[in-house]
C-alpha positions in Angstrom: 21.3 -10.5 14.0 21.2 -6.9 13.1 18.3 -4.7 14.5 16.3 -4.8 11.5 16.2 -8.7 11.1 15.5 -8.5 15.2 12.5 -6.1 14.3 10.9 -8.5 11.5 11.3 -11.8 13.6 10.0 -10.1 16.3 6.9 -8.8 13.8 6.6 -12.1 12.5 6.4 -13.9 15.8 4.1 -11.4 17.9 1.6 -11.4 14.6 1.4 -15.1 15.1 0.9 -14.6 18.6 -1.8 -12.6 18.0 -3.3 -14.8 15.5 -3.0 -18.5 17.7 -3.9 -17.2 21.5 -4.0 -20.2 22.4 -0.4 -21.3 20.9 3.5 -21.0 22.1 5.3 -19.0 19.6 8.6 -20.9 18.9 12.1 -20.0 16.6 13.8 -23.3 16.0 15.1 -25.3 12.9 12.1 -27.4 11.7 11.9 -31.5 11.8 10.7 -33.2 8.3 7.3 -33.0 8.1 6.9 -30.7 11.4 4.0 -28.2 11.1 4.9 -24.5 10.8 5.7 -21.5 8.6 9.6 -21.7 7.4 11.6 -18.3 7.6 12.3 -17.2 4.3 15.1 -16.7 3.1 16.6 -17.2 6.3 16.2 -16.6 10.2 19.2 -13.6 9.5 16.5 -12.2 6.8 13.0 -13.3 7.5 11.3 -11.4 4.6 8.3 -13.9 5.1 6.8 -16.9 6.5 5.6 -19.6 4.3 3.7 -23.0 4.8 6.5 -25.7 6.0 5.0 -28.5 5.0 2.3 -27.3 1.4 5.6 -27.2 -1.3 2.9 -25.4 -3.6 2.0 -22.9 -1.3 5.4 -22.0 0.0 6.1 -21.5 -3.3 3.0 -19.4 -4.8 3.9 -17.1 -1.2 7.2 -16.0 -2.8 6.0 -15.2 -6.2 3.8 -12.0 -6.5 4.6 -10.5 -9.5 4.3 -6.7 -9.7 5.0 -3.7 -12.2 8.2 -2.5 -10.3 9.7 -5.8 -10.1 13.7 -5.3 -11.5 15.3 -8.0 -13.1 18.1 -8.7 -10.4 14.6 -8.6 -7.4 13.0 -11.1 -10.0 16.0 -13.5 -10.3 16.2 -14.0 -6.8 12.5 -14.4 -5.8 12.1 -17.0 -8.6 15.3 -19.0 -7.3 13.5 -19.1 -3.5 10.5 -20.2 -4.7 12.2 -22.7 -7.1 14.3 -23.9 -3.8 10.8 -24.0 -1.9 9.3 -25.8 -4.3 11.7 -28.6 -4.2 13.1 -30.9 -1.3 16.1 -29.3 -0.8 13.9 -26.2 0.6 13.9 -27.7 3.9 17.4 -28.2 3.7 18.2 -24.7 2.7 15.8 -22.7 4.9 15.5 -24.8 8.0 14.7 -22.0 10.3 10.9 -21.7 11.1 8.4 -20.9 13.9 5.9 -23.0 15.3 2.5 -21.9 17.1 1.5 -25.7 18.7 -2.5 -25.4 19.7 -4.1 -24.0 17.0 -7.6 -24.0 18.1 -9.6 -21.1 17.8 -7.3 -19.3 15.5 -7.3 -17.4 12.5 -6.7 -20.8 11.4 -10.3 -21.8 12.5 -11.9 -18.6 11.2 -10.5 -19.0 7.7 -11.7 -22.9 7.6 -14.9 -21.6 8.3 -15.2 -18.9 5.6 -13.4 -21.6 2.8 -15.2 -24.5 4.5 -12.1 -26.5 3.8 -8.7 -27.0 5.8 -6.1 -24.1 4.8 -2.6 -22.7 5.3 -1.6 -19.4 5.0 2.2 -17.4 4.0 2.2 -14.4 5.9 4.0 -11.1 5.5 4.2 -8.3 7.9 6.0 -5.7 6.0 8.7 -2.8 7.2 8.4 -0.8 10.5 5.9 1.8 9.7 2.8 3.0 10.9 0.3 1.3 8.4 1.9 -2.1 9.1 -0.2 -5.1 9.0 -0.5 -9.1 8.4 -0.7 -10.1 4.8 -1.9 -13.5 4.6 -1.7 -15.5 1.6 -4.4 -18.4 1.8 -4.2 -21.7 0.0 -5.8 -25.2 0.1 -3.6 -28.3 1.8 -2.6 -28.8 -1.9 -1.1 -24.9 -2.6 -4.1 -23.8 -4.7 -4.4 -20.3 -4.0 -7.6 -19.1 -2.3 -7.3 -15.9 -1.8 -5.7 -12.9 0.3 -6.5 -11.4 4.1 -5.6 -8.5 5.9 -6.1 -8.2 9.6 -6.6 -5.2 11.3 -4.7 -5.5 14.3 -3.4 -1.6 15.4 -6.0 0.8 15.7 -4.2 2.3 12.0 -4.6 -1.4 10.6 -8.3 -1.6 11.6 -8.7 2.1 9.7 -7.2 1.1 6.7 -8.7 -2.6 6.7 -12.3 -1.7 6.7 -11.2 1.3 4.4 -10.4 -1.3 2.1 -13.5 -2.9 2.0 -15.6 0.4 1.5 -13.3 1.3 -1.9 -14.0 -2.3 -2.8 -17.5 -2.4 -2.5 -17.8 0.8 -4.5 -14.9 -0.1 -7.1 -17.0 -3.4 -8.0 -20.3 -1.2 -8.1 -19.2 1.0 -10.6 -18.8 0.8 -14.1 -15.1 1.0 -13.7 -13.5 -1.5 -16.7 -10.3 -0.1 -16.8 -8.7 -2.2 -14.5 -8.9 -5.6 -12.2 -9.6 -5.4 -8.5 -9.8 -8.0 -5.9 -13.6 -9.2 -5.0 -14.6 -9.4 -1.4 -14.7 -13.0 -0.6 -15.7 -12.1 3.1 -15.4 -9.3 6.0 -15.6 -10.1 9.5 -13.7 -10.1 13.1 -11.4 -12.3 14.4 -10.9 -11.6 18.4 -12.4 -7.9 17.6 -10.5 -7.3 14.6 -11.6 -6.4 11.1 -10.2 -9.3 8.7 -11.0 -8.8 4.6 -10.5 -11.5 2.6 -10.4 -11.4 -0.6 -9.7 -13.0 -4.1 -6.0 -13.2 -5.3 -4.8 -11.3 -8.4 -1.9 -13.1 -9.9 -0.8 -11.7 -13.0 1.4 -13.4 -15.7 4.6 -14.2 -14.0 6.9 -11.8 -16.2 6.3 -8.2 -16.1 7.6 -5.1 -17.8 7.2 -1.7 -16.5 3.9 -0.3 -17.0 3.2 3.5 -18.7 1.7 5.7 -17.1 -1.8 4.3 -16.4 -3.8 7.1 -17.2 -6.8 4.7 -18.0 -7.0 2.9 -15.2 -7.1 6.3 -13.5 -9.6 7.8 -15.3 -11.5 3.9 -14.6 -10.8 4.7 -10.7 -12.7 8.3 -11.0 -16.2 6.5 -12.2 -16.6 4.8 -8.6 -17.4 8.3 -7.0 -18.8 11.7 -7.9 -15.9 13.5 -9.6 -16.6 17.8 -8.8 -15.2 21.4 -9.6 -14.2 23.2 -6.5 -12.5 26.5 -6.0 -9.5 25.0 -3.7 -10.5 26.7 -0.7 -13.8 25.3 -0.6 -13.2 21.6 -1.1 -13.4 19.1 1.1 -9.9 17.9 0.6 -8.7 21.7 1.7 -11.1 21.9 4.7 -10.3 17.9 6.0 -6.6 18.5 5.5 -6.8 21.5 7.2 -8.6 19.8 10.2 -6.5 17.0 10.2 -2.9 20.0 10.5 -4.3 21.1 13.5 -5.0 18.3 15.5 -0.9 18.0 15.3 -0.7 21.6 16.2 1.8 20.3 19.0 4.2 19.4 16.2 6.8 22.2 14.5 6.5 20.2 11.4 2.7 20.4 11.0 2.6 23.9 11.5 4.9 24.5 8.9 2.9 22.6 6.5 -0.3 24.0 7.3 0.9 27.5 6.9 1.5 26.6 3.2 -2.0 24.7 2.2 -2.9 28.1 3.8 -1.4 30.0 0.9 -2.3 27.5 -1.7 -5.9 29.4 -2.7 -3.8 32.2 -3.8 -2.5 30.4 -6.7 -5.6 29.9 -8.7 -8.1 32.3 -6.6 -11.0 32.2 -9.0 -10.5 28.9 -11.2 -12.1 25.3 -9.8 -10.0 22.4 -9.8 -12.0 18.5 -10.6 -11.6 16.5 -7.5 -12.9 12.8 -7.0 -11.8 9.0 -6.1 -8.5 8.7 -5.5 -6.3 4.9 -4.7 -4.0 7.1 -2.1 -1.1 4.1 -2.7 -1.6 4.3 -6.8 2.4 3.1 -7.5 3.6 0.1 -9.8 4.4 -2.4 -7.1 0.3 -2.2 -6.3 -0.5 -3.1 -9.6 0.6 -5.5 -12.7 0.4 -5.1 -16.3 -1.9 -7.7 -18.2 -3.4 -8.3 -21.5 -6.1 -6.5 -20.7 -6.6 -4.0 -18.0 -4.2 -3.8 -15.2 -4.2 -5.3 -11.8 -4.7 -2.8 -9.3 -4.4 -3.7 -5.1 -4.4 -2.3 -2.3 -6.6 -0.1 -1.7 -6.7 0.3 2.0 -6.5 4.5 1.4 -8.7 5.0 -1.2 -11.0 8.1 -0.5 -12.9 10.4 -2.6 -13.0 14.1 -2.9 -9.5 14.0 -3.6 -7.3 16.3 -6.2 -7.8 14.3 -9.4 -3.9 14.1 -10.6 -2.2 12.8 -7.1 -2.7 9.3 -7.9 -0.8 10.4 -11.0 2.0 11.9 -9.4 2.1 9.0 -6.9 2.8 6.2 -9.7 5.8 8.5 -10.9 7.4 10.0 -8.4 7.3 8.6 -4.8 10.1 6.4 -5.8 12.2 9.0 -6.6 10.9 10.6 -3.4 11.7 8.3 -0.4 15.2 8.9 -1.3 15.0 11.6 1.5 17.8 14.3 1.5 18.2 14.2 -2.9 15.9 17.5 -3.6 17.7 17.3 -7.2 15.5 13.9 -7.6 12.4 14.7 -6.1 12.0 17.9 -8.0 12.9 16.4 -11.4 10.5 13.6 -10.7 7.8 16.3 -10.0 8.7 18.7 -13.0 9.0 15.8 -15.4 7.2 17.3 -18.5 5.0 14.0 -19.7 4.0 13.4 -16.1 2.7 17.0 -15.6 1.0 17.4 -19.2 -1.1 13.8 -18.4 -2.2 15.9 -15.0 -3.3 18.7 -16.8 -4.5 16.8 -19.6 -6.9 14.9 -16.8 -7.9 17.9 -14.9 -9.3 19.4 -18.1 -11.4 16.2 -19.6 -12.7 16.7 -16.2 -14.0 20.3 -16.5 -11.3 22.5 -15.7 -10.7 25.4 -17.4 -7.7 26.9 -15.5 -4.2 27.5 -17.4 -2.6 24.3 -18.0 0.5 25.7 -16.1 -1.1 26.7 -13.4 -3.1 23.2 -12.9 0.7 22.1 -13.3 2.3 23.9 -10.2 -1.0 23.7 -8.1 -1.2 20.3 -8.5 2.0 19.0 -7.9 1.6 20.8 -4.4 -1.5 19.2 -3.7 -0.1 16.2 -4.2 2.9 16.7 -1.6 0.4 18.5 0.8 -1.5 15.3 0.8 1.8 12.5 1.0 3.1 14.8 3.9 0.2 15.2 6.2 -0.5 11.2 6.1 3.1 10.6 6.8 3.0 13.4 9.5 0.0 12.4 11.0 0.8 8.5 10.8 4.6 8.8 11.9 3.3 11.2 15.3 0.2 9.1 16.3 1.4 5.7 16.0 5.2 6.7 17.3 6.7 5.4 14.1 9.9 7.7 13.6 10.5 6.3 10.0 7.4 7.3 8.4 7.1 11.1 10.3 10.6 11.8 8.6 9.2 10.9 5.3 6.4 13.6 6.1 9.0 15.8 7.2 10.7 15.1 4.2 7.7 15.6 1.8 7.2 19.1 3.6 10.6 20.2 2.8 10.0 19.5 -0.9 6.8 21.2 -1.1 8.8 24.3 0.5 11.4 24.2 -2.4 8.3 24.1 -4.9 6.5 27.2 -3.4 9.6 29.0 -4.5 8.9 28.8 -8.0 5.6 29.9 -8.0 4.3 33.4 -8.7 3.4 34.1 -4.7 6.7 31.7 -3.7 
């Protein structure tokens, strides 16, 4: 067992520690018919926990359809779920873990908000600062029920009840656009925020999606969308704040030193700022009929530069690969990509140069990935996710070059 499968187990096992406190976390091969979540696909790679004994459910937990799925990532979820449907699941994955007393558990407190026994999958997701459980609720048949997240780091309990602000004003507005989960409930387990929420499942098959510059413009109606000279937004001022609290840290002085010099690119033209998703990529969303699927939106905020989400959906996959500059700036320079940016800004008010929105907001963007992942990576100890801010710093260095005070 390698260090990363070590980490996940580990995840896995101290979340359902958490969740039972009155259980005995166990690894072991299950019995027919013994109660617990089976390892999938393996104990070697424990991606997730699903039901052990709910077929239907262990199932619906491997399939989540999403806009970025590739064809080779779709084959091979669809054969687990296929194996976990049938009886020779048990057979093939027998690794699982068991809790034992499950009384006053999450358990419990999800009975009581479905007033009906449940079982859950649960994810945990990759070692970085925002991790938290994902828990996939169904019925003791597999009918889906809906989703929870559980706040249980002091990052997870931020970005939980986040999450249920940007709902709550996402399913006040007018926004038609697109699909977003309704809150089902929001409470605390043991102190901890837990949202639940309704499940969007999409058609099964998925192609990529276009650039959903709808569903953005849909986003901006659930807040207050404003012109701002750059220096006196909010987004300039809070980022600003939020760069010197890390003023300990080389990497965040380096990046605040160049929001510093950002006003000097457009000194006397506004920019439109307003709600933003903050996570706005294709494996948070699925195409439909209609209007697409959009989750996760645990850092939504408003105020911010109307474009990042944008520049998220396009490039941040080309980003993370972290040391390829050639990548990350031909994902940012991509022509279509910045002419949709522009093309929002000004059906939002602004009058500035359509190059000049261009450059400005491409650095706004990376201004705003890299103080999160700064910010995140130092507080929280989490070395993966301060590199990536690191990372995102560098880039936005290599930009400033091009421009007219570079």
């Amino acid at each position: 067992m390698n260090s990363a499968t070590g980490e996940r187990l580990g995840s896995l096992c101290e979340t359902l520690g958490e969740l039972f406190p009155h259980g005995t976390v166990e690894v072991q091969d299950l019995a027919p018919g013994q109660d617990g979540w089976r390892l999938v696909p393996s104990r070697t790679n424990p991606r997730l926990a699903v039901p052990a004994n709910v077929p239907a459910a262990a199932m619906r937990s491997a399939i989540r359809p999403c806009a970025s799925d590739g064809l080779k990532h779709k084959a091979r979820r669809y054969a687990l779920a296929a194996a976990l449907r049938s009886p020779a699941g048990a057979r093939l994955m027998p690794a699982g873990i068991t809790v034992g007393d499950a009384s006053d558990s999450i358990t419990t407190h999800l009975e009581n908000i479905f007033n009906q026994p449940v079982c859950f999958g649960l994810m945990t997701g990759s070692a970085r600062a925002n991790r938290k459980p994902v828990l996939g609720i169904f019925d003791r048949r597999g009918r889906e029920l809906g989703f929870a997240k559980i706040g249980l780091s002091e990052l997870a309990h931020e970005l939980v009840a986040n999450e249920h602000r940007a709902l709550l004003a996402l399913q006040s507005s007018s926004a038609s656009a697109l699909q977003v989960p309704q809150v089902i409930s929001y409470d605390f387990f043991d102190s901890k925020p837990v949202l639940v929420m309704s499940a969007l499942r999409p058609n099964a098959l998925q192609r990529p999606l276009p650039l959903p510059v709808g569903a953005v413009i849909g986003l901006l109606s659930s807040a207050p969308v404003e012109q701002r000279l750059l220096a006196d937004s909010t987004w300039f001022r809070v980022l600003l704040r939020d760069l010197e609290a890390l003023a300990a840290v080389p990497e965040a002085g380096r990046l605040s030193d160049m929001v510093r010099q950002l006003p000097r690119l457009l000194p006397e033209e506004s920019l439109a700022f307003g709600a933003g998703h903050g996570d706005f990529g294709p494996w948070n969303m699925a195409r439909t009929k209609s209007a697409p699927m959009v989750w996760d939106w645990e850092r939504y905020d408003t105020g911010q530069p109307v474009g990042n989400d944008l520049f998220h959906f396009a490039a941040h996959e080309r980003l993370r690969e972290m040391g390829n500059m050639g990548a990350a700036l031909r994902a940012l320079r991509d022509p279509e990509l910045n002419a949709d940016v522009a093309g929002l800004q000004v059906q939002c008010g602004t009058r500035a140069p359509r190059h000049a929105i261009q450059a400005m907001l491409r650095l706004l963007y990376l201004a705003t990935l890299a103080a999160r992942f700064l910010g995140d990576g130092h507080r929280h100890q989490v070395e993966a996710t301060f590199a990536l801010g690191r990372w995102y710093t560098d880039v936005m260095q290599e930009l400033i070059k091009d421009t007219q005070w570079g």
